[in-house]
C-alpha positions as a Markdown table, in Angstrom:
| # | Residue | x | y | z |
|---|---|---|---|---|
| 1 | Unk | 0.0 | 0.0 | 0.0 |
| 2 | Unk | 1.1 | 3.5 | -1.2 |
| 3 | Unk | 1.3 | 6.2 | 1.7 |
| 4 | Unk | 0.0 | 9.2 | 1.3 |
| 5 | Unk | 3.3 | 11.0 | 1.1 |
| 6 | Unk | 4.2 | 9.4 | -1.6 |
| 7 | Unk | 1.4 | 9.7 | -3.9 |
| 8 | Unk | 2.2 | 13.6 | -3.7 |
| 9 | Unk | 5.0 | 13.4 | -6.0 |
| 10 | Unk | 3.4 | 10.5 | -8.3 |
| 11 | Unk | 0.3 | 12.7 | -8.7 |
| 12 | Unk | 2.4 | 15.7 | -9.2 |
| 13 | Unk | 4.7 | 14.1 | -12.7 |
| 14 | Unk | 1.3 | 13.0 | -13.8 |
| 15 | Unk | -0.1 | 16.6 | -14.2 |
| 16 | Unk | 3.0 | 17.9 | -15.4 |
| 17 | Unk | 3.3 | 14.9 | -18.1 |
| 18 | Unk | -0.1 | 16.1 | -19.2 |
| 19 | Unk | 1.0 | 19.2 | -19.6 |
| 20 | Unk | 4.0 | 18.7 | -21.5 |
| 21 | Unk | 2.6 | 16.4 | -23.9 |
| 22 | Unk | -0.5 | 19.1 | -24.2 |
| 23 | Unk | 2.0 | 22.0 | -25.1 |
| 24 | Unk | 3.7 | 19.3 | -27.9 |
| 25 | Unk | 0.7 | 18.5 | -29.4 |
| 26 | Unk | -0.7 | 22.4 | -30.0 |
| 27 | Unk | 2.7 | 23.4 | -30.4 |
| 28 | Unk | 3.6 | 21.1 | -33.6 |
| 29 | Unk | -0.6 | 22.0 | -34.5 |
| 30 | Unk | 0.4 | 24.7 | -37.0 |
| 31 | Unk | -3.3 | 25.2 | -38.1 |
| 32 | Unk | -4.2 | 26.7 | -35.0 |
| 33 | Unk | -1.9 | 29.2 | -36.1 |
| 34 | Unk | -2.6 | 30.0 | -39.5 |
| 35 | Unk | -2.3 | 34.3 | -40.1 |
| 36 | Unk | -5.6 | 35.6 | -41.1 |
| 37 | Unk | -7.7 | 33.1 | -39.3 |
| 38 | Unk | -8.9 | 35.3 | -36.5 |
| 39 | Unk | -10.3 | 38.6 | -37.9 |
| 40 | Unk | -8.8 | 41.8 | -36.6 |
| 41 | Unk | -11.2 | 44.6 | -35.0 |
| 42 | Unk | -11.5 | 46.9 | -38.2 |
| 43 | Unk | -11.7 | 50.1 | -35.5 |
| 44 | Unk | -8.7 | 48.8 | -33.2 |
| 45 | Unk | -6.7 | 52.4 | -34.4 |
| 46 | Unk | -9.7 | 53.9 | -33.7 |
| 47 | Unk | -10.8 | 52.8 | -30.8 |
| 48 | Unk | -7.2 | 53.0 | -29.5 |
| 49 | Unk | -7.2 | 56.8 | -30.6 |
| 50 | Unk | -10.6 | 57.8 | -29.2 |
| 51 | Unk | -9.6 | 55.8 | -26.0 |
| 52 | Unk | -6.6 | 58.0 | -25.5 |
| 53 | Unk | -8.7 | 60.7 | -25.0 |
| 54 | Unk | -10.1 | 59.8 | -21.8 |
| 55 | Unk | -9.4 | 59.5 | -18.5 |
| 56 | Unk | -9.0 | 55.7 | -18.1 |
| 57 | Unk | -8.6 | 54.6 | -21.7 |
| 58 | Unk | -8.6 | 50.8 | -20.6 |
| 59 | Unk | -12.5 | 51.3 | -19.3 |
| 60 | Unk | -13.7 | 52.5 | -22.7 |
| 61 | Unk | -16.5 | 50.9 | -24.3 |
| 62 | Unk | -17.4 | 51.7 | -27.7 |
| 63 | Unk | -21.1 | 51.4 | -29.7 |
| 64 | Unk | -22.8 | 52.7 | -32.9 |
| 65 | Unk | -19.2 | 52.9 | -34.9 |
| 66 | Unk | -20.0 | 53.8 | -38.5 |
| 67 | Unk | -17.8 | 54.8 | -41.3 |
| 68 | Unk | -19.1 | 58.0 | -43.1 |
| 69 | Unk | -18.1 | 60.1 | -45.9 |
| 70 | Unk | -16.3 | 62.4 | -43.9 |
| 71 | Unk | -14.6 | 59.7 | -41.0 |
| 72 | Unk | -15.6 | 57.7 | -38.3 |
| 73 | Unk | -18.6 | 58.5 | -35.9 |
| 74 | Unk | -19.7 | 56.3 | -32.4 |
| 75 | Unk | -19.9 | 57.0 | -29.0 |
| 76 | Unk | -17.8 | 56.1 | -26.2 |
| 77 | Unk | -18.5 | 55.3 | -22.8 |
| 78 | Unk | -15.3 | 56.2 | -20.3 |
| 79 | Unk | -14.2 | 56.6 | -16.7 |
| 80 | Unk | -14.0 | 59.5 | -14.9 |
| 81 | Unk | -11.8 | 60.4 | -12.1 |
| 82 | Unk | -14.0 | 58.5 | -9.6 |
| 83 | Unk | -13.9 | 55.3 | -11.3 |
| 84 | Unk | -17.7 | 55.0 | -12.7 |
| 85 | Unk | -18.9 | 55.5 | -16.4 |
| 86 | Unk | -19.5 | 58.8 | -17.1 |
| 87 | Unk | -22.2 | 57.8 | -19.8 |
| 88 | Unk | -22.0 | 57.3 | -23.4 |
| 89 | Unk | -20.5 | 60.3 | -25.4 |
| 90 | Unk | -20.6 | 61.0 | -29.3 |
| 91 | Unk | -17.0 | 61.4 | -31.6 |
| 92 | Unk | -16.2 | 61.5 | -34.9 |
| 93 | Unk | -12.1 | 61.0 | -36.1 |
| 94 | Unk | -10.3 | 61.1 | -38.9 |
| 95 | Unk | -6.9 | 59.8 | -39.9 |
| 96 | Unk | -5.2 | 61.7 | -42.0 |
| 97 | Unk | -2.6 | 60.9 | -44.2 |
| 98 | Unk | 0.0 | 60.0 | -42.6 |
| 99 | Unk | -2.0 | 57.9 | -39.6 |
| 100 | Unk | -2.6 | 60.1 | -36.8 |
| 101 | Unk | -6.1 | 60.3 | -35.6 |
| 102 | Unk | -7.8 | 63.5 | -34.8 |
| 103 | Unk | -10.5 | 63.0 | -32.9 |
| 104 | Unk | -13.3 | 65.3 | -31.3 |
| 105 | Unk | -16.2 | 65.6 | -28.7 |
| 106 | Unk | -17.9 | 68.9 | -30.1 |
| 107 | Unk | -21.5 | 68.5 | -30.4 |
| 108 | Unk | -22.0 | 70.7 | -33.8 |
| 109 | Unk | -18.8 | 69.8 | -35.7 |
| 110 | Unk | -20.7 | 65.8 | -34.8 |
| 111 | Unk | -24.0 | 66.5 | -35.7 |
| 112 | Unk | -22.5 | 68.0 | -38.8 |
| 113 | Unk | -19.8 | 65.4 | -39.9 |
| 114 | Unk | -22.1 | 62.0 | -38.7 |
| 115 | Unk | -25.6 | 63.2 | -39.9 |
| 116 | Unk | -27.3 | 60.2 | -40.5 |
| 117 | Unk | -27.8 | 59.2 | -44.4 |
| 118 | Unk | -30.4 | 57.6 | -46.1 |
């Protein structure tokens, strides 16, 4: 009979045999892998721009992003200095040329530049 004291290290080169032979077998699984699989966000620069902007810009939480003719229009939801949301606010950006973002919170330049169409 095994005592108790020694199953410890049996039980412990079982787990970690597990574990090595589950890191070979994804490891040599190069189809888990394959570039262009997982879609990228198509407003990551954007939301990384307009998230700059705020207070906390790893709280933000984005909805209604859009492409228009003019840029980009959404709203934002970020946290103030307190730590709570401070409520959904509207944006519109635009990259320019050369990548750099402009982005603004200016109510009439928004309701301008992201007018809803059609």
């Amino acid at each position: 009979m095994m005592s108790a004291k020694s199953a410890v290290p049996i039980a412990v080169a079982i787990v970690l045999g597990g574990a090595l032979i589950a890191g070979a077998i994804v490891a040599t699984r190069t189809d888990l892998f394959r570039p262009g699989q997982r879609q990228a966000d198509p407003y990551g620069a954007l939301k990384t721009a307009v998230a700059r902007q705020l207070v906390d810009p790893h709280g933000a939480d984005f909805r209604d992003l859009r492409r228009t003719e003019s840029g980009y229009c959404g709203e934002v939801n970020g946290k103030n200095q307190a730590g709570g949301y401070a409520g959904f606010q509207r944006f519109f950006a635009i990259q320019d040329p050369e990548g750099s973002w402009r982005v603004t919170f200016d109510a009439p330049l928004i309701d301008v530049m992201c007018k809803a169409t059609g």
